[in-house]
N, C-alpha and C positions, 0 to 999 in steps of 0.2 A: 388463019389463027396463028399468033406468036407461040415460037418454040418455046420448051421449056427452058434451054438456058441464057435465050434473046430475056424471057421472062425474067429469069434470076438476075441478067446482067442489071436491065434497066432497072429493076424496082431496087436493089441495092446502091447501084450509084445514084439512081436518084433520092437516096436519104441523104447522101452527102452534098448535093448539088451538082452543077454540070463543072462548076469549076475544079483546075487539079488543085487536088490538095496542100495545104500549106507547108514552105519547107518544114515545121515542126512538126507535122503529122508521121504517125509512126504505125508502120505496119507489122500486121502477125509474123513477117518475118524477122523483123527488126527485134518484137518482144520476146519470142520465144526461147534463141538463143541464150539469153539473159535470164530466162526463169529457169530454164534446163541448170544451170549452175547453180543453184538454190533452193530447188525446189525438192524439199523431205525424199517423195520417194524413190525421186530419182538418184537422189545422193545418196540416200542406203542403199541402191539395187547396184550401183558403182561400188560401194564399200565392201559388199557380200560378193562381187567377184572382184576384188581384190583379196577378198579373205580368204575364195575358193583357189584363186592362182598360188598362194603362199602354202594351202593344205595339198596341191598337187604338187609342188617343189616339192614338201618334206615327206611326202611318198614315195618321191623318186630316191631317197635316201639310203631306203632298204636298200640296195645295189651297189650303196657306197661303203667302202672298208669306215670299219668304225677301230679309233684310235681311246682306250683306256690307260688313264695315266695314273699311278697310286704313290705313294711313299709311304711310308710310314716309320717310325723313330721311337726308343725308349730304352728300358732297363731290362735284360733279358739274363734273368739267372735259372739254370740246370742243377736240379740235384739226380750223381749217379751216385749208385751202389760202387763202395769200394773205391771210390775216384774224390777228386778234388771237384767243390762245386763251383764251376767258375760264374763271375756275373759280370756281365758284358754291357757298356755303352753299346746298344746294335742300331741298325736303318737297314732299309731294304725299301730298294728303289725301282716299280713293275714297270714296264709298255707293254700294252696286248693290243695287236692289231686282228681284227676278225673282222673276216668277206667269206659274207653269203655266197653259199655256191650254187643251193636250189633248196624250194619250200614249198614245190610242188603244186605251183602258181600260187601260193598265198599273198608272195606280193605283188605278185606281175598283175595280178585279182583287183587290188587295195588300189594299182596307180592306177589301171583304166578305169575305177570308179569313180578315182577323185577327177582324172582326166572328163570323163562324162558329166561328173556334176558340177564340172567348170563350165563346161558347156551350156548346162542348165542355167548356172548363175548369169551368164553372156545373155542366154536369151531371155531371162525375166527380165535383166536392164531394155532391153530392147522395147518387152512388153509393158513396160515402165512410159519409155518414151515414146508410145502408141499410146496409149492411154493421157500420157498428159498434151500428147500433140491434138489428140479428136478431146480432151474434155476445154483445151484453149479455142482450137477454133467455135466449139460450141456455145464456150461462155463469150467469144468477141461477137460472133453471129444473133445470137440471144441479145445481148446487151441493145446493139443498133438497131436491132428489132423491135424490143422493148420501147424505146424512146421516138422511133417511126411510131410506130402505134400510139402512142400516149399525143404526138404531134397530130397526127389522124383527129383523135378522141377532141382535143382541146379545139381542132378546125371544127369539128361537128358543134359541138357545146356552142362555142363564140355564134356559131353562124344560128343555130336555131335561137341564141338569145337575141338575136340582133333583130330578128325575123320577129322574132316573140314582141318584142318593144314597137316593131313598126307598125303591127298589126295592132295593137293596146292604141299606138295614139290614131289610127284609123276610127276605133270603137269611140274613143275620147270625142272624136270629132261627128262620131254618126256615120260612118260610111261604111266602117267593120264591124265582122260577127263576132259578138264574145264565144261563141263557141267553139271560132276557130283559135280565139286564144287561150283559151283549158285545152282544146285537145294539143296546141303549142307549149302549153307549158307541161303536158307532160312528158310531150316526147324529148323536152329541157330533161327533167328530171333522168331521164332515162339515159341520154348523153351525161347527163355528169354520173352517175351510177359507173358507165364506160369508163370516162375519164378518170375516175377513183378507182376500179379496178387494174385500168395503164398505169396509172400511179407506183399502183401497188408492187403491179409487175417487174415496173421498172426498177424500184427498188429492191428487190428478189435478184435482178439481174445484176444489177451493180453487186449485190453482196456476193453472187459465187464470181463474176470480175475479179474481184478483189483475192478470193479463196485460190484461183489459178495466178493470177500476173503478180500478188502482193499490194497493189496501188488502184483506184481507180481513178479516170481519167474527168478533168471537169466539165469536155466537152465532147459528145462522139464526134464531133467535127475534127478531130486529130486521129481517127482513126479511121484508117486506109479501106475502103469497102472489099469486099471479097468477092472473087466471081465462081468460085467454088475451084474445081482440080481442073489440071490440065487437060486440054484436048488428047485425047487416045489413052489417058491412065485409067478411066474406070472400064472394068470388063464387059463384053458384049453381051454375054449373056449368062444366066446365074451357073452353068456347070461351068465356066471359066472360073467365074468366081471364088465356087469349090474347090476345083485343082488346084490353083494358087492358095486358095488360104490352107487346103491342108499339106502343103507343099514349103510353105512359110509362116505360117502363122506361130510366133513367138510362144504365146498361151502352150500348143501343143509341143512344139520342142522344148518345154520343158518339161513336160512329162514322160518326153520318150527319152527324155537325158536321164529323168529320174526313174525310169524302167530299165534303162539299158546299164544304169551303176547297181542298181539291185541286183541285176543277174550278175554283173563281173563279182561283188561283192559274193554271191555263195561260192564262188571257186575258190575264191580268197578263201571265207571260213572251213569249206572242206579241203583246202592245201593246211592249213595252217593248226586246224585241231582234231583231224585223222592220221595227217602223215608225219614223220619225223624232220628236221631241221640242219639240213648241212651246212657246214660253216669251212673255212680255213682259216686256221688260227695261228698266229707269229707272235711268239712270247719272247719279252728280253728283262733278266732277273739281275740287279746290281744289289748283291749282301756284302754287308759287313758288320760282324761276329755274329753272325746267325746261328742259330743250332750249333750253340757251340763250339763253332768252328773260327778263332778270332783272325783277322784278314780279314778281309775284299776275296768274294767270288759272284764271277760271273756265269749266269747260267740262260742259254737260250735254246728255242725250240719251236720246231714249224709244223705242225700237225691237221689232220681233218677228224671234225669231232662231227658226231652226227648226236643229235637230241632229238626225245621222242618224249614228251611229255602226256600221260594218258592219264586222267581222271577214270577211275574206279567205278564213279556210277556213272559213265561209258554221257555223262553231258554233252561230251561232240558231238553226240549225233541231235542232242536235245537243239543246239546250237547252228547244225546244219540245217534242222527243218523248222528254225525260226526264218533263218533267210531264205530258204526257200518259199515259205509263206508268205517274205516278206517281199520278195520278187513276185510273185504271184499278185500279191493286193497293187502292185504299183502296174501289172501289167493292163489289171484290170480298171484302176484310175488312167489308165493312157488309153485306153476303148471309151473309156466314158466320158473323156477331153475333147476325142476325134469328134461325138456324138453331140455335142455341149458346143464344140466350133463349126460342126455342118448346119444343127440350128440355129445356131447366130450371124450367121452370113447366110441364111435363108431369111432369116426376118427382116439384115439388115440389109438384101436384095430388093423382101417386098415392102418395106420401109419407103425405100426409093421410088419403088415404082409407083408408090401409091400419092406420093407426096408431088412426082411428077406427073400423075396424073390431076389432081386436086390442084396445082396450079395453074396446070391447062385451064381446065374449069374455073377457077377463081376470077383469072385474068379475062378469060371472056364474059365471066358477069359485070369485072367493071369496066369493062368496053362497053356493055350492054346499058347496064347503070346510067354511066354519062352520056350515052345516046339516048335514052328517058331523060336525063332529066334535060339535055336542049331542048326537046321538044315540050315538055310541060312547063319552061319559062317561056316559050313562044308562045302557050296556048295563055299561060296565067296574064301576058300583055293581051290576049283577047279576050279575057275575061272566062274562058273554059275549064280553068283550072282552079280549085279552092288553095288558099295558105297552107294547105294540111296536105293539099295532092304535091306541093311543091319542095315542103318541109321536108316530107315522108323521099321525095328522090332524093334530093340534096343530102339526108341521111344515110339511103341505100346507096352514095355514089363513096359517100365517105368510111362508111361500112365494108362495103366491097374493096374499095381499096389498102385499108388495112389489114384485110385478107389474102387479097394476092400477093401483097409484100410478105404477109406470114408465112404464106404458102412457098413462096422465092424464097427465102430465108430456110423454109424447112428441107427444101432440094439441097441446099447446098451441106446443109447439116448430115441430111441423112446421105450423103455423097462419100461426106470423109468417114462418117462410122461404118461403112459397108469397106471401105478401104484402112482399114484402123483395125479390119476384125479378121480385113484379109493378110492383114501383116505386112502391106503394101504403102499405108500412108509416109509418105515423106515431104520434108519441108522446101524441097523442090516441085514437089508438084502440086504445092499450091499455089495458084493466079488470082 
């Protein structure tokens, strides 16, 4: 019996013939790099962490001395009791340099959150280009599929019309049964039924083509056949599977990015609206006629101020156990991730296996197929066989074979999404 991926080899390249491909023909690796640069999601999921690296820069800020710079200028007149009221052209020119001393982790809280949910934004890009890497191979696999089969359908059709017409001028001449050409012309009708459904197909397949690459091609003849992933990348057995995907799978590291900022985050909130706020502050004062005083004076001064800001109806704590709650819900959407990627790389395990078994089976019925029908062309040259017993093989050979190519085509598919779910797909290991 043919292995299963001797199976996927042959029935893929033989949609494109035995010869190599023409230098214009372009393969999945050739196309992808080119749509990754254009392609919506992936360019938002790049922009959102560049957004998140720019929000962890300006948390790191908190740490950095902040410089306040004031002037201000005008007409400044005193009235004393008993004195002359003087009025003065005045300015007054402030610097206040103030570094955070401690906030009682409120910000050390705020940077490893943004630090975390930088991380989170890294690996939805990632999950981005898993997602657009297995929905490309799907739609190039799908497509050659599509128009194999409609080739299938269009050999069946021609051949039972051809059959059909022979058998008509046999009857014309008196040597044929019209019966065998009604039950001929139905099993016509039945191939073109096929062949409209391939049709149809193929057209479905070119449009999501088109929704992934942007372009659809005018011949799959320029496009490079697939032999599915490399030898030794898919796992041996489904707990491999599992360890790696929840070990890497993109999907879940972004929940536990987004678990693990919600927790820094309450430290932040209870540093920052329980406890007070130490600063060191370095003032430098340049007056002239201020309060009175006409001249130029300078006044400077380096102190630590502690602030403690406390709301009355005691909302800190309203505050504290929002984020706590809200660590809570995110720890529990990261339980429900792990739950959500161990079913998906089970299914997309017995996906495989089942798709690898069905081609097994496909592939030996049209070995089987075409071993019937040599034999009912030898029998039909001795006269043992009706038109209908020969139709009917010639059908099931052409049948069958658009099957096990389906079935080939489905291995290789459900190959990359079992590896796509385990966080493992990449554009090197695909052959």
């Amino acid at each position: 019996m043919i292995g299963v991926r001797t199976v996927s080899v042959l029935m893929v390249a033989g949609a494109l013939g035995a010869v190599a491909p023409a230098a214009w023909a372009q393969s999945i690796q050739e196309l992808l790099p080119q749509v990754e640069k254009t392609y919506d999601k992936v360019v938002a999921a790049d922009a959102r962490v560049e957004a998140a690296r720019n929000r962890a820069r300006e948390t790191l800020g908190s740490w950095f001395p902040t410089l306040t710079l004031e002037g201000t200028g005008g007409v400044e007149h005193n009235q004393r009791p008993s004195m002359s009221d003087p009025t003065y052209q005045a300015w007054q020119m402030d610097a206040v340099l103030t570094q955070l001393l401690w906030d009682f982790g409120g910000s050390n809280g705020r940077i490893e959150a943004q630090r975390l949910l930088l991380e989170g934004a890294r690996a939805e890009a990632q999950s981005s280009r898993l997602t657009l890497m297995q929905d490309a191979v799907s739609a190039y696999v799908t497509l050659m599929r599509a128009e194999r089969i409609l080739d299938y359908a269009r050999q069946s059709e021609e051949n039972i019309r051809r059959q059909t017409g022979l058998e008509q001028a046999r009857v014309d001449r008196g040597s044929g049964l019209s019966t065998d050409v009604l039950q001929a012309k139905t099993q016509l009708a039945g191939a073109e039924a096929r062949r409209v459904q391939a049709e149809g197909s193929v057209q479905i397949a070119r449009n999501r083509f088109k929704a992934v690459f942007g372009f659809v091609p005018d011949d799959t003849a320029s496009l490079v056949a697939l032999k599915g992933p490399k030898d030794g990348v898919l796992p041996d057995s489904l707990d491999n599977a599992l360890a790696i995907a929840l070990d890497k799978s993109p999907v879940l590291k972004v929940q536990e990015a987004t678990a693990a900022a919600q927790q820094a985050m309450t430290g932040s909130v209870r540093g920052e609206r329980l406890f007070p706020r130490v600063d060191l502050v370095a003032a430098n004062s340049l007056k002239h006629n201020v309060d009175s005083l006409k001249g130029e004076k300078m006044e400077t001064s380096v102190k630590v101020r502690a602030t403690w800001t406390i709301n009355l109806g005691l909302t800190a704590f309203n505050s504290l156990r929002a984020a706590e709650a809200e660590a809570q819900s995110a720890g529990h959407t990261e339980a429900d991730t792990r739950i959500t990627v161990e079913e998906r790389v089970r299914n997309a395990w017995q996906r495989l296996e089942t798709s690898r078994a069905n081609a097994r089976i496909l592939a030996n019925q049209a070995n089987i197929a075409g071993e019937f029908l040599d034999l009912a062309r030898r029998e039909r040259q001795l006269g043992q066989r009706s038109l209908i017993d020969l139709l009917s093989g010639e059908t099931a050979l052409f049948n069958a074979q658009a099957d096990a190519y389906a079935a080939s085509a489905d291995v290789i598919i459900a190959s990359f999404a079992l590896m796509a779910n385990m966080g493992e797909l990449d554009l090197s290991q695909i052959e």
